[in-house]
N, C-alpha and C positions, 0 to 999 in steps of 0.2 A: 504494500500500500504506500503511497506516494505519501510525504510528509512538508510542513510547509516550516522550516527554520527561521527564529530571529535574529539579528545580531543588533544590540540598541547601542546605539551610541552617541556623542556630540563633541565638537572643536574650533578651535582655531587653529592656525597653521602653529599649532593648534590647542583646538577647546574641545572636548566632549564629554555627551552627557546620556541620561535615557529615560526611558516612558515602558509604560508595560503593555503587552500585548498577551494573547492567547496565545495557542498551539504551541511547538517545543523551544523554547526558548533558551537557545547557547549561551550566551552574554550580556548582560545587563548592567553598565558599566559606568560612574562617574567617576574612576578612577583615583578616589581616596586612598583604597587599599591596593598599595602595590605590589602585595602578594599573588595581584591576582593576571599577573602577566609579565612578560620581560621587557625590561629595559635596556634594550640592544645597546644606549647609550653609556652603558656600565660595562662594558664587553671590553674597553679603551681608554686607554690613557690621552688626554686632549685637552688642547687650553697649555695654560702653564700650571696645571693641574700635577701631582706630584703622589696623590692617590686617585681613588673610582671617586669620581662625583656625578651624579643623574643631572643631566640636561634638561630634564623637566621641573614643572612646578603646579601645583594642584590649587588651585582659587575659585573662588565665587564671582564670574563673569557678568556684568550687567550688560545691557545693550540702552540702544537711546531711547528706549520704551520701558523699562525697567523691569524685561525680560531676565531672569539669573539665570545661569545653569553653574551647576560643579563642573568644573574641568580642568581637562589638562593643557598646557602650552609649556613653549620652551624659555629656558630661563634668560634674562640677560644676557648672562654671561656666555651660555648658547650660543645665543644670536652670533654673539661675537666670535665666535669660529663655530660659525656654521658654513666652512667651506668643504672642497673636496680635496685641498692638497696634503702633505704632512703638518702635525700639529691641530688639525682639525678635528672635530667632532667625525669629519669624511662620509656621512650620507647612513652616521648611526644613528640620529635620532629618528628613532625609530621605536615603537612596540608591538609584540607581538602575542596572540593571544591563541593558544593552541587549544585545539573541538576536545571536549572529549572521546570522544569518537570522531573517525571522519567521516564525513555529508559526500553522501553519492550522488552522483550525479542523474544518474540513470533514468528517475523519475521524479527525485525530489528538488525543491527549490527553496535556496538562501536569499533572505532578505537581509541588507544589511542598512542602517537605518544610523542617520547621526547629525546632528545640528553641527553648524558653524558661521565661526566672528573673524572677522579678518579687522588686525588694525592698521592698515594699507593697501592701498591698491599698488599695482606694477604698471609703470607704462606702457615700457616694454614690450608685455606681455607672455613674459616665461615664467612671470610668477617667482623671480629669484626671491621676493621679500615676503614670497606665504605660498608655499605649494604641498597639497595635499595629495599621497598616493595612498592608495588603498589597495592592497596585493593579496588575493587569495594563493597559498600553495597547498600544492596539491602533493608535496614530499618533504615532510618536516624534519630536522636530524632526531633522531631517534632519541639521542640522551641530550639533548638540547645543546643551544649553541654555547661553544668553551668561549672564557676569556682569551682576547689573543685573537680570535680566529679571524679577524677583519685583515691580518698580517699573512695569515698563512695561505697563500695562492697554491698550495702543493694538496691543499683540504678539497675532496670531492662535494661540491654543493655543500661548505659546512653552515650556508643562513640557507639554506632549506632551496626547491624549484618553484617558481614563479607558474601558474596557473594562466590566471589571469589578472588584468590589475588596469585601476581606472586613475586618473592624477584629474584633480582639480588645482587650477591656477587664478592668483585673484589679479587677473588681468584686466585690467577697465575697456578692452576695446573688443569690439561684437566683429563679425567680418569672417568670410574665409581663410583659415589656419591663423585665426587671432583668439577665437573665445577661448574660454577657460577647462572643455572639458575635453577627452579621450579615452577610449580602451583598447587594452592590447588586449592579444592570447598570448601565450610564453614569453618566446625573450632569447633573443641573440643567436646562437647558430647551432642550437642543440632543438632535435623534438621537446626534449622534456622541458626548455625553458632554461634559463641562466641568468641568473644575477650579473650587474654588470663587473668589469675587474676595470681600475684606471691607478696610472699612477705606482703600480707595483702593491695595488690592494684590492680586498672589494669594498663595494661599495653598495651595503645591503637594502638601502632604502628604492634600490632602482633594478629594471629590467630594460634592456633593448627592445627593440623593434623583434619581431623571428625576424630572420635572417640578418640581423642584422641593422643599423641605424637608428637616429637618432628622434626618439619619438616627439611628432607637432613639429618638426623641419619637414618633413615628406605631405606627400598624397595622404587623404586620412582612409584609416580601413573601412569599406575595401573599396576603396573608389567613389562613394554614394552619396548621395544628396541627404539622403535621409538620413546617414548615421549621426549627424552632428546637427543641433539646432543652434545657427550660428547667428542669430540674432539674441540670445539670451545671454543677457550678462550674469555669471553664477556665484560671485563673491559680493560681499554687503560689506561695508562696516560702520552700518547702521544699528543692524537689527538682523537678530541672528535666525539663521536659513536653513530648512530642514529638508536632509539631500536621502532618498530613498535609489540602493543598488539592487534588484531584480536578477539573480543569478536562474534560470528556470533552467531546462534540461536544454535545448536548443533555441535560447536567444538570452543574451542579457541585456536589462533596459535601465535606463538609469533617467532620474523623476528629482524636479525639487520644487519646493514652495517656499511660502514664507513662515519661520517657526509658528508664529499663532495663526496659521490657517487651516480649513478645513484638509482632509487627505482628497475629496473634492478637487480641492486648487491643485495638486499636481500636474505641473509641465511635462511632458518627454522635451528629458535635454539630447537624449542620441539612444541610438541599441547597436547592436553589434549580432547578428546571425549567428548558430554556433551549431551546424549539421557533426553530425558524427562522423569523425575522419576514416572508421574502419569502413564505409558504406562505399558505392562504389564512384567515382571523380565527377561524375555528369549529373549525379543525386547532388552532390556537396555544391557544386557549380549551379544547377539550377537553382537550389534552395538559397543562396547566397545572395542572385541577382534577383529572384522574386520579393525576396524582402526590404531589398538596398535599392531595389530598379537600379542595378549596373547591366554592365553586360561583358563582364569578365569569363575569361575564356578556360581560364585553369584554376585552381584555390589558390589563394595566396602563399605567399613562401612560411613553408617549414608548419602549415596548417595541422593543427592538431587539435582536438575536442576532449577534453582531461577530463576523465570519471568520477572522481572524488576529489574532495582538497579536505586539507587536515589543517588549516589555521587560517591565520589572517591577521596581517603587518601593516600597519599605521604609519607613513613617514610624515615627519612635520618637516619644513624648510621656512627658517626661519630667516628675514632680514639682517644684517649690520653691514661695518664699514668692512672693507678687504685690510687683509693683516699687513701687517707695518711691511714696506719695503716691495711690497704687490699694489700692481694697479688693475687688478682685476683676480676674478675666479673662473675657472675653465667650467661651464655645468653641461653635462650629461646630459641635462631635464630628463 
């Protein structure tokens, strides 16, 4: 029998909080107690930091409506080397929250549900000063992730395989390959997905493009009109936003509104098709362009449909200035 999963959450780049819902509910989170997930940012020595200190901070967030939520965001100090080169934080702020079991894919579907406050927009529009990813994997390391392990490129997948995973940016500008949202499937040039490496590390908070590249520079998946609503701008820092990810067996849909609105007011901000890659190439291709209206001729590179995932990784990216002596950071996104 098919099961419908929760995951509650809320943020800023970030804040989050939660609300209660029926049916089985995995995670119900404000993040007070931090027993109850990992702190990838304790995994590293970073800053001019000398032991572990967590890059988060746990507050009572108002909005300009005198919305609160408990949540989490990144500290100050954070901010201030929230980069990717040595001596950084390097793409660990990050949490992650392992299923009890993991969520099959076959029939059932994960919701995953979380408010956020941004206290900046980006011009830009990469989102350097508050980008949010949200990463289901579907291969978590067994005895969780060691200290250190952000250094050791010789570790097979030691922060787990990238599934699928959606980044919001709080970019102020609407437009094609400018709004704020996207989803991948895996990541880099493996089926199963890959974190990314840069630098002579990983870099846990991020996955590639499959095959490869650099995701929101290219074509968006898979070519379609419909996957991105690119007239909505999806970052506030008003009044805090409540963003609804739809993981279903074949398609994932991603919804936001305003926190005090009805579930009613839900937007589609994009979906992504997600045919079964064992089925045979003309099925996956038809099913791809009837949903997207493309008319792509093969599945996209390194197309894969992951059956289960066994967690789910929060990265924050936080704003500051670039470290003394640097006039810029190299980002991934």
């Amino acid at each position: 029998m098919a099961r419908l999963f929760y995951l509650l959450l809320a943020l800023i780049p970030g804040l989050l909080t939660a609300q209660s819902f029926q049916d089985t509910l995995l995670i119900e989170e404000n993040f007070s107690d931090t027993s109850g997930f990992t702190d990838l940012s304790r995994l590293l020595i970073w800053g001019d930091n000398t032991e572990v200190e967590s890059g988060f901070q746990h507050d009572s967030i108002e909005d300009s409506r005198g919305l609160i939520n408990q949540a989490i965001h990144m500290t100050p100090k954070a901010m201030e080397y929230a980069g990717y080169q040595p001596n950084t934080i390097r793409a660990s702020q990050a949490v992650d929250f392992r299923f009890p079991t993991p969520v099959s894919r076959e029939a059932d579907t994960l919701i995953v549900e979380f408010d956020a406050l941004w206290d900046a927009l980006n011009s830009p529009g990469w989102g350097e000063s508050g980008r949010i990813v949200v990463t289901l994997l579907h291969d978590y390391p067994e005895n969780g992730i060691p200290f250190g392990a952000i250094d050791d490129l010789s570790a097979e997948a030691p922060f787990g395989r990238p599934a699928y995973n959606m980044r919001l940016r709080n970019t102020e500008n609407t437009g094609a390959f400018q709004s704020g949202g996207l989803m991948l499937y895996g990541g880099g040039e493996d089926l199963e997905g890959e974190i990314e490496q840069a630098f002579g590390y990983w870099l846990p908070g991020f996955s590639s493009e499959a095959g490869g590249g650099t995701p929101g520079q290219g074509d968006p998946y898979p070519l379609s009109p419909t996957q991105k609503n690119e007239g909505l701008a999806l970052a506030s820092t008003t009044h805090w936003m409540h963003y609804t990810w739809v993981i279903a067996p074949n398609r994932l849909s991603f919804y936001q509104r305003d926190a005090l609105a009805p579930e009613s007011d839900n937007e589609l901000v994009m979906l992504m098709e997600t045919p079964r890659s064992d089925q045979f190439e003309g099925l996956i291709v038809g099913q791809l362009n009837e949903a997207h209206g493309t008319d792509i001729n093969e599945p996209p590179a390194l197309y894969h449909w992951f059956e289960q995932v066994e967690a789910l990784r929060l990265y924050f990216r936080g704003g500051g200035p670039s470290l003394p002596g640097q006039s810029g950071s190299t980002s991934p996104v």
